[in-house]
N, C-alpha and C positions, 0 to 999 in steps of 0.2 A: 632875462626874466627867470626867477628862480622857480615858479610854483607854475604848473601846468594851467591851459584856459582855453576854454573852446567857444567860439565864436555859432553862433544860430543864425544864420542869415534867414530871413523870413521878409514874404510880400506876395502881393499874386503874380500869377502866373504872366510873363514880360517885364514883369519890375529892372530885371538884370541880375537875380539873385545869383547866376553863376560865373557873368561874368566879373562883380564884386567879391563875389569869394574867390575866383581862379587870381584874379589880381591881388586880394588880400593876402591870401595862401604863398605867393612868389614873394609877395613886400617881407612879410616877416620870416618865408623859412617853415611853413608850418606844415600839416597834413591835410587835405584838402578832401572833402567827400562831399559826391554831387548826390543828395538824400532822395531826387529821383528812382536813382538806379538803385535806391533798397524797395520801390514799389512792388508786389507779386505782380507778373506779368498777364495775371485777371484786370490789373487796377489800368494797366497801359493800356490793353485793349479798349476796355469801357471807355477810359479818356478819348484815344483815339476813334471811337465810334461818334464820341459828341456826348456821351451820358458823362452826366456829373457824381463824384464818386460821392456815395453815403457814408457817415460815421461808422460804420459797421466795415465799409472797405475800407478807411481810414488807419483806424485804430492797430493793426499789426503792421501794417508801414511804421506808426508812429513809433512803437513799441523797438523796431528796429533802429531808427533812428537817435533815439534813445540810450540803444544798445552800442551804438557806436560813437557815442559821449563818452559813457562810463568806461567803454575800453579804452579810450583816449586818455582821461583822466588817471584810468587806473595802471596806464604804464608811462602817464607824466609826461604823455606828449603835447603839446597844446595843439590844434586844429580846427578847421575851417566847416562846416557844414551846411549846405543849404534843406531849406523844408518852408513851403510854404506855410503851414502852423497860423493859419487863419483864423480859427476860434480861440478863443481864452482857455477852454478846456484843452485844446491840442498842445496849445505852448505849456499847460500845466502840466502834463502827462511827458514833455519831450524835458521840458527845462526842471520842471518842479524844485526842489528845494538844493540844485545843485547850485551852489554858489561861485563857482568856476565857471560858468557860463554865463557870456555877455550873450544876449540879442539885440541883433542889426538889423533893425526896419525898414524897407527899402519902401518909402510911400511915395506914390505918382497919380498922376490925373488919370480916370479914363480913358480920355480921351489921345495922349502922348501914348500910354501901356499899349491902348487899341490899332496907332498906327504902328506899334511897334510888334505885335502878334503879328500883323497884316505883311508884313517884311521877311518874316520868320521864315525860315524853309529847314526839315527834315526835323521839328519837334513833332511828338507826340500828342501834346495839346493844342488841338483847334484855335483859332480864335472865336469860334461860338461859344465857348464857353468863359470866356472874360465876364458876362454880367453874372454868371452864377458864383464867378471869384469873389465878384464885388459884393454880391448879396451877401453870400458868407462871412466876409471881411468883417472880424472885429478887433479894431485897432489897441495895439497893444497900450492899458491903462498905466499910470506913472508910476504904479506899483509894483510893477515889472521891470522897472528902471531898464526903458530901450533907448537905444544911441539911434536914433532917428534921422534920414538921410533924405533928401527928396530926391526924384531922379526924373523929375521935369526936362532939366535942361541939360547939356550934351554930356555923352559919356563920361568923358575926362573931368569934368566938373563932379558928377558924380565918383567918379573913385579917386580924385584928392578929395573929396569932401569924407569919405566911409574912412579911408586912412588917418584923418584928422581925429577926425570922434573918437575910431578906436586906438590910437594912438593916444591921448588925451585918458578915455575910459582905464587905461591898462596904465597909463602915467600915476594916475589916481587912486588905484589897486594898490601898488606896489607902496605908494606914501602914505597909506593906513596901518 
């Protein structure tokens, strides 16, 4: 692939969003950043206490996030990054007019995400805070042209399904 591209993995929190990017990241070769570890260590705490963060904690995550697009692009590497990017506004501030950036939608039930928080051991976010994910959740509209994955059913199902899309997505790039 000639021209650099970076991948936005987005969904709530248990979707799988790092385990489809660590996988995607090895399929292609790419650089791989888990957009957690850009949160200030105010935003983990709060999480881990069970508070849910506000727009106001939000916004300088995103902002870094962001920030590790454009240095991606701007030295032509292409790369993998996860961020939950829940609102329309957060995706517009992380993605906005960067046309090198696909996003990957990782959408699931509840109630599958929920038994899957309940599994979890050593993240930082609770599963008490999965209904506040949801409540936030606004699903990215077709205008945002997202490659959309569901992750109901088992793993493996899910990342040959994320490698198809984006396989497919970047097939279709390149033939315009």
């Amino acid at each position: 692939m000639a021209n650099a591209v970076v991948v936005a993995v987005m969904g709530v929190s248990g979707s799988g969003k790092t385990t489809v990017a660590v996988a995607l990241a090895e399929h292609f070769g790419w650089q791989y950043r888990e957009g957690d570890e850009l949160h200030p260590a105010a935003n983990i705490e709060k999480m881990r206490r069970g508070i849910p963060l506000t727009d106001e904690d939000r916004w300088p995550w995103l902002k870094l996030v962001a920030g590790w697009i454009d240095d991606q692009l701007a030295t032509g590497r292409s790369g993998i990054i996860t961020c939950s990017m829940l609102r329309r506004s957060y995706r517009d501030l992380v993605i906005d007019a960067r046309a090198a950036v696909k996003l990957l939608y990782l959408r699931g039930s509840k109630a599958v995400i929920a038994e899957r928080l309940a599994r979890r051991k050593g993240h930082f976010m609770p599963p008490s805070l999965l209904d506040s994910q949801f409540t936030t959740l606004e699903e990215p509209g077709a205008d945002e042209h997202p490659l959309i994955v569901d992750v109901d059913g088992p793993v493996e199902e899910t990342l040959g399904s994320a490698r198809r899309v984006l396989t497919e997505a970047l097939a279709s790039t390149e033939t315009r």
